[in-house]
DRENNUMI-284355 format. One line per 4 residues: number of its first residue (from 1); for each residue x, y, z of N, C-alpha, C. Coordinates in pm, whole numbers, plus 50000, padded with zeros to 5 digits. Layout:
NUM = X Y Z X Y Z X Y Z ~ ...;
***
This chain:
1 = 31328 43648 54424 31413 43654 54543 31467 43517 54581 ~ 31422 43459 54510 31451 43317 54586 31562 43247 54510 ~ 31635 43167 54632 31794 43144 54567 31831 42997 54596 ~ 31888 42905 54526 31956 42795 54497 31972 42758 54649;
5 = 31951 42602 54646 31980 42572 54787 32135 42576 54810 ~ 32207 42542 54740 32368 42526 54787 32433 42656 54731 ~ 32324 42768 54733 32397 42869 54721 32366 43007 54837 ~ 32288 42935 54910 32226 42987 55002 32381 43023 55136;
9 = 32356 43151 55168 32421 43189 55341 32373 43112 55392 ~ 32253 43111 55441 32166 43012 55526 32133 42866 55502 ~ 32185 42806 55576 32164 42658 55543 32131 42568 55698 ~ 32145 42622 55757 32089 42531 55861 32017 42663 55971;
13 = 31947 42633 56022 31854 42710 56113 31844 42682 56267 ~ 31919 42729 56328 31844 42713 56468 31767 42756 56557 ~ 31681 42634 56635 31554 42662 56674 31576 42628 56810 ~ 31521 42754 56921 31537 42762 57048 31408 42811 57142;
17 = 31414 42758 57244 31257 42781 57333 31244 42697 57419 ~ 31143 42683 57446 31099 42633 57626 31101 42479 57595 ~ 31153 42405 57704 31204 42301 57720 31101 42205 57825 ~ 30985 42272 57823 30861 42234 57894 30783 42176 57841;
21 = 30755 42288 57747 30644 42259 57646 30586 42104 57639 ~ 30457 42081 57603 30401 41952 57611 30330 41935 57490 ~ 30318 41783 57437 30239 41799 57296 30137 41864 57295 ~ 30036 41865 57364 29923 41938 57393 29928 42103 57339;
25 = 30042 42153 57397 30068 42257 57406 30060 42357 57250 ~ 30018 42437 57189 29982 42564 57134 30161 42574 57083 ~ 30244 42573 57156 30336 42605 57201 30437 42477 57095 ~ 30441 42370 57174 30468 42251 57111 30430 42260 56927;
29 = 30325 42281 56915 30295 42230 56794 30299 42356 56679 ~ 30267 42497 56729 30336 42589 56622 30520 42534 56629 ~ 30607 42456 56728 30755 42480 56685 30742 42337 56573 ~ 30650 42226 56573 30605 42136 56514 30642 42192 56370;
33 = 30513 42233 56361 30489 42344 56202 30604 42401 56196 ~ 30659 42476 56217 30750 42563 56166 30890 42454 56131 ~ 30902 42385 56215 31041 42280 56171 31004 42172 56078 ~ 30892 42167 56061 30839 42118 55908 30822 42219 55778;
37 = 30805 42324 55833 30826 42415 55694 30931 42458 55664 ~ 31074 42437 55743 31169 42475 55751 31263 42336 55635 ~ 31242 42197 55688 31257 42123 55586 31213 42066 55459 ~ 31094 42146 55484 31009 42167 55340 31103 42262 55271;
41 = 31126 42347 55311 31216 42431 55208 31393 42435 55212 ~ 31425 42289 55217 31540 42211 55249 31634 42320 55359 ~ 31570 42334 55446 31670 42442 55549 31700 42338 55653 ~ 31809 42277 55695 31850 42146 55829 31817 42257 55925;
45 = 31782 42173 56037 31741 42250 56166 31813 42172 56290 ~ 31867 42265 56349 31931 42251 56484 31885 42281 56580 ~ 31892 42207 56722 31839 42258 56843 31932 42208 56940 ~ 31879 42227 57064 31971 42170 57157 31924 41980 57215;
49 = 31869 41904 57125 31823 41749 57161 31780 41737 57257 ~ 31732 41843 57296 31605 41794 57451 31488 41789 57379 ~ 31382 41833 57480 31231 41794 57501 31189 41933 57460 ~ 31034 41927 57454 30999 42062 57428 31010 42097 57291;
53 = 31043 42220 57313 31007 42306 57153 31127 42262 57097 ~ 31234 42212 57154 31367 42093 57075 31315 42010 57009 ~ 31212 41926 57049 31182 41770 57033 31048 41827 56940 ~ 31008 41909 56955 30883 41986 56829 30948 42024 56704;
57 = 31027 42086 56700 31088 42100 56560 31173 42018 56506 ~ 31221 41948 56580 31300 41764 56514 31211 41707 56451 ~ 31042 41655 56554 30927 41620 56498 30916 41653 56337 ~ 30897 41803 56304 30882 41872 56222 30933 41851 56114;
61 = 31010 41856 56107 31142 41848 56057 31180 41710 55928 ~ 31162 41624 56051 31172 41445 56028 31056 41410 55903 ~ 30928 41505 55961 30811 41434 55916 30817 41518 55767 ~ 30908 41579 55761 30935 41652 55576 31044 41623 55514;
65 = 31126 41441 55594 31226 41394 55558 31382 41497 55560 ~ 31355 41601 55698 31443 41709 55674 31599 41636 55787 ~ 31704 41658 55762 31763 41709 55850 31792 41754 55951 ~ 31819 41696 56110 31843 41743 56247 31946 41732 56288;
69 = 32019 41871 56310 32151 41858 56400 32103 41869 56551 ~ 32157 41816 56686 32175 41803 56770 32302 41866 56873 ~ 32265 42001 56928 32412 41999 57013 32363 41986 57162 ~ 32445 41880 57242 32369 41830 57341 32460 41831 57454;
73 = 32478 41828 57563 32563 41800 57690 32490 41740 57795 ~ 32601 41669 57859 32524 41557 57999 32586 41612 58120 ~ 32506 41675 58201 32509 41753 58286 32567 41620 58399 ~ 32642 41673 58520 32643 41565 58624 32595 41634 58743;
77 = 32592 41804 58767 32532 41805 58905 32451 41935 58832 ~ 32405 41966 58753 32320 42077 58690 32154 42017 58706 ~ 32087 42031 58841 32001 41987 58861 31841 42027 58801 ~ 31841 42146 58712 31738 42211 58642 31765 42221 58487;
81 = 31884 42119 58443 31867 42117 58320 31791 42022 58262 ~ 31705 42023 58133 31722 41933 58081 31736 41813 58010 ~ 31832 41845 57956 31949 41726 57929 31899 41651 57778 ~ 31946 41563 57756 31897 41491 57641 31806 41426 57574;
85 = 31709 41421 57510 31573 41367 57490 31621 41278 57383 ~ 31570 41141 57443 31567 41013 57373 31471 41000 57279 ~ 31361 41075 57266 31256 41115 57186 31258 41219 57091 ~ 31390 41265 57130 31405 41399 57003 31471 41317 56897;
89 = 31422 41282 56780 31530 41247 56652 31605 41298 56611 ~ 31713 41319 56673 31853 41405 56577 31924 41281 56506 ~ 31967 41376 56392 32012 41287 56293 32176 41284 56335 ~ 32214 41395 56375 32373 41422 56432 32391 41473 56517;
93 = 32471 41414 56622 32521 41471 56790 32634 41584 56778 ~ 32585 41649 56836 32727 41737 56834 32775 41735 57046 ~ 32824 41685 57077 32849 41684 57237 32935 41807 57271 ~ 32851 41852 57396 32936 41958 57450 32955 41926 57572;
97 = 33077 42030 57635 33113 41987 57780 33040 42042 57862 ~ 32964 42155 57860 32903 42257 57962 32772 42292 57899 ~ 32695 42363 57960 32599 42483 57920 32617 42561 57810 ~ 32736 42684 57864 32783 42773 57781 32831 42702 57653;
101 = 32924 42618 57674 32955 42585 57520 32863 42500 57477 ~ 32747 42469 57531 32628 42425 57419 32518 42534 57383 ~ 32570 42694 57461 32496 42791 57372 32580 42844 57274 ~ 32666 42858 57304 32827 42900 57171 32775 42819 57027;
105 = 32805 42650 57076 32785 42573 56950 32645 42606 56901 ~ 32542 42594 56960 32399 42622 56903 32393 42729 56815 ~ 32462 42870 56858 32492 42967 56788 32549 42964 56687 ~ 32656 42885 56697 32756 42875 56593 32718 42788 56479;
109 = 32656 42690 56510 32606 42619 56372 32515 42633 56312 ~ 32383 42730 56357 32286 42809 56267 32353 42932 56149 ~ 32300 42948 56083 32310 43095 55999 32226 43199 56064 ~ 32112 43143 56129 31980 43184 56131 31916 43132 56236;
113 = 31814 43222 56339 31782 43157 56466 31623 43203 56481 ~ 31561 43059 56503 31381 43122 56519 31392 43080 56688 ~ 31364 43200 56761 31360 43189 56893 31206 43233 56919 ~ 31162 43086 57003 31033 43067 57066 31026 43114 57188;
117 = 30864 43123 57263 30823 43117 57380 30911 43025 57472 ~ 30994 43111 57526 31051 43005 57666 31078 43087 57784 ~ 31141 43019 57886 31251 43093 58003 31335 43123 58026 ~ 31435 43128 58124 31503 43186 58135 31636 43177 58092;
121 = 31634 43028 58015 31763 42967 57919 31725 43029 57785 ~ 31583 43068 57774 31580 43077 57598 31597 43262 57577 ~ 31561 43295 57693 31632 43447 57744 31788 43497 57731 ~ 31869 43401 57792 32026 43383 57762 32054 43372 57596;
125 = 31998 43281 57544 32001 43226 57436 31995 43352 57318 ~ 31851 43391 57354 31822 43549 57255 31912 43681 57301 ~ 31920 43658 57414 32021 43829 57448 32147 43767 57369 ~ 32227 43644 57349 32388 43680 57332 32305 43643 57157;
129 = 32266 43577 57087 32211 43572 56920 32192 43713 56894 ~ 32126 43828 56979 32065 43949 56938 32198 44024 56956 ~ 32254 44028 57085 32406 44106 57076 32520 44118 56944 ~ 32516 43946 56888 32621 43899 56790 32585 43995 56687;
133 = 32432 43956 56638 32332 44025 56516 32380 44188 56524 ~ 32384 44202 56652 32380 44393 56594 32555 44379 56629 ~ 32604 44349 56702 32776 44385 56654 32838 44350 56545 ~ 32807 44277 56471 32847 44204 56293 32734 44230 56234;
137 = 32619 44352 56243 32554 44418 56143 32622 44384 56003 ~ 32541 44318 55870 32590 44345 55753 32650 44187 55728 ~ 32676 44108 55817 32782 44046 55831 32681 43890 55932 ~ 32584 44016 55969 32536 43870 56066 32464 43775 56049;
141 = 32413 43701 56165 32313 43605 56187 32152 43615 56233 ~ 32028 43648 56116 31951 43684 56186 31851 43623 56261 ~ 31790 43731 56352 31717 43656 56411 31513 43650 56375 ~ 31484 43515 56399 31314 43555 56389 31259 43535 56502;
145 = 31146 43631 56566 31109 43614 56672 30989 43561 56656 ~ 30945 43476 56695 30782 43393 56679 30691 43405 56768 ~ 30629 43480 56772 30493 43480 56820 30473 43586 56791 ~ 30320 43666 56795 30365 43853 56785 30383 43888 56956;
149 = 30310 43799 57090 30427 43853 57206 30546 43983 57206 ~ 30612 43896 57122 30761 43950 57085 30770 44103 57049 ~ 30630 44165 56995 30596 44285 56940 30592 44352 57083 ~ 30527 44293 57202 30562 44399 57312 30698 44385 57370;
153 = 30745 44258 57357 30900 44233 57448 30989 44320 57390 ~ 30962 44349 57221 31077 44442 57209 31017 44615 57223 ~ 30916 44628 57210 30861 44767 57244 30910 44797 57372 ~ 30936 44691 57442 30933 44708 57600 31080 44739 57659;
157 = 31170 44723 57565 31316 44737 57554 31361 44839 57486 ~ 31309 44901 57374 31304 45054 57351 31275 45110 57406 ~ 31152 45160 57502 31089 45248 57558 31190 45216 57720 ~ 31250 45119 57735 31292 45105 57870 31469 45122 57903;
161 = 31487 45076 57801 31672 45044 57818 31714 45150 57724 ~ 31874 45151 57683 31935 45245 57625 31997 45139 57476 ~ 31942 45153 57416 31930 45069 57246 31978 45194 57148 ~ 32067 45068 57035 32073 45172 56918 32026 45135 56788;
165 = 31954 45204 56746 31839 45175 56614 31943 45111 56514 ~ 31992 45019 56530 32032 44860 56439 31974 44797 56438 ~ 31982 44788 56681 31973 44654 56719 31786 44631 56650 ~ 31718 44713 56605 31605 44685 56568 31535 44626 56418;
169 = 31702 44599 56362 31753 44585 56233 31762 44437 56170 ~ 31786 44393 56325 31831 44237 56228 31745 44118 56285 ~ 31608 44124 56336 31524 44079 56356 31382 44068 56293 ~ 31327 43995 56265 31174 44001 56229 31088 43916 56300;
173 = 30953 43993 56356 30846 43913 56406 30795 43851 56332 ~ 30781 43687 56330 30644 43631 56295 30556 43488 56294 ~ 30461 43482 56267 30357 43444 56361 30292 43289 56294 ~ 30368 43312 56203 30294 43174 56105 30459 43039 56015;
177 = 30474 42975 56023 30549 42946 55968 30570 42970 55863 ~ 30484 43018 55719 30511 43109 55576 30556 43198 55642 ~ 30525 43294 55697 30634 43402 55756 30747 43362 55780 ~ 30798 43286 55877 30935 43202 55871 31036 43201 55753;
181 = 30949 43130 55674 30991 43090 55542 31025 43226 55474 ~ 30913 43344 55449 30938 43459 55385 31023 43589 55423 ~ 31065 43552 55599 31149 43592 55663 31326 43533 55572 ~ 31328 43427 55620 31440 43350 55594 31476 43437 55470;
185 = 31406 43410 55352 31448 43483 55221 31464 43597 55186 ~ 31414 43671 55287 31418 43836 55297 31553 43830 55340 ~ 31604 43755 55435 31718 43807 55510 31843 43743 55402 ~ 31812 43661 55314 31926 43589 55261 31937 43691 55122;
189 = 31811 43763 55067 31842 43856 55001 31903 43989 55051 ~ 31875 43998 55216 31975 44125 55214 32066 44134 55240 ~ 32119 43988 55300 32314 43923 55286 32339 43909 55199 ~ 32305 43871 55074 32339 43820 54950 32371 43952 54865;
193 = 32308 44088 54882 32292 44157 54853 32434 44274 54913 ~ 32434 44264 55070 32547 44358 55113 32427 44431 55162 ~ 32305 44460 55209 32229 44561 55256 32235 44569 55389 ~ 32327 44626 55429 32395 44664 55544 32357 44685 55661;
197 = 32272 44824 55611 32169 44898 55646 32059 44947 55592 ~ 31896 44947 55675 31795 44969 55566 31724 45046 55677 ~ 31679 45151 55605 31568 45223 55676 31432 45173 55732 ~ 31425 45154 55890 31257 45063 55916 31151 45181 55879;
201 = 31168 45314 55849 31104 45372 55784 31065 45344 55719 ~ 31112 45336 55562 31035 45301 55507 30952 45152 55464 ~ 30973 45040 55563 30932 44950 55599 30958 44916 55421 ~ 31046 44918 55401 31119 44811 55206 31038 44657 55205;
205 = 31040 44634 55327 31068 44462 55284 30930 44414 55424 ~ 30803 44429 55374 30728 44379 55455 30614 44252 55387 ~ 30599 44131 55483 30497 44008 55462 30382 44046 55400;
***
């Protein structure tokens, strides 16, 4: 299954989550791991150049000689953002004027999005990535959800809201950064492939 780096859909990854997070933190240091296994397996990783689970997977990242894009904006009266971390190593700035267009660009320059434990920005962040994913089914950008958490957040959205068995299509839970990794390649074999659509019946493609 596994395919040529410069022949890869996926080539850069973005990584999104709580902007709190502290080294200490459980939290902090699985986005650590994972943005080191991510440039272990030459995938560049993007975030938004703050603090937190931003500044954890740059960490990550750096320390496997990988690649960090940066899309960043300087707020002037946005008093709960924030903002730029002088401690995050990005290798390249991408500047935006607003919020919104630094969730657009974030979106836009991943193939691929591992969305962490966060609030209510990393909430925004996953509803419009998960919307894109199921309207360009076949075509899209997927998503990985990290933690198993995520196993009730989306149970909790089937059983509650009005969903159509896609949107359950272009996501995978998981919990370890090899999952990450074995995620990533699952999904680049079923773009690479044209697999459009796949039955979660018969669960084809499981860790």
């Amino acid at each position: 299954m596994e395919t040529k780096t410069d022949e890869r859909i996926i080539k850069t990854v973005t990584c999104l989550g709580f902007a709190d997070a502290h080294e200490d933190d459980t939290l902090f240091t699985g986005a650590y791991d994972v943005g080191k296994a991510l440039a272990e397996n030459k995938y560049v990783v993007a975030n938004g150049g703050g603090p937190g689970v931003m500044r954890a997977t740059s960490l990550g990242a750096k320390a496997a000689n990988g690649k960090v894009i940066g899309v960043t904006f300087y707020p002037k009266d946005v008093a709960n953002f924030e903002g730029r971390d002088k401690n995050n190593p990005i290798d390249e700035e991408i500047k935006t004027d607003n919020y919104l267009e630094r969730t657009l660009k974030l979106l836009d320059v991943g193939q691929a999005y591992v969305i962490f434990k966060g609030g209510t920005g990393t909430i925004s962040e996953f509803g419009m990535a998960w919307g894109l994913a199921r309207l360009y089914m076949g075509h899209h950008k997927p998503l990985i959800l990290y933690g198993k958490f995520w196993e009730n957040i989306m149970a909790t959205f089937m059983s509650n809201m009005r969903m159509r068995p896609e949107e359950f299509q272009v996501y995978r839970v998981a919990t370890t950064p090899e999952e990450v990794i074995k995620s990533l390649e699952i999904f680049e074999f079923m773009l690479t492939h044209d697999h459009k659509v796949f039955n979660p019946a018969e669960k084809p493609f499981q860790l």
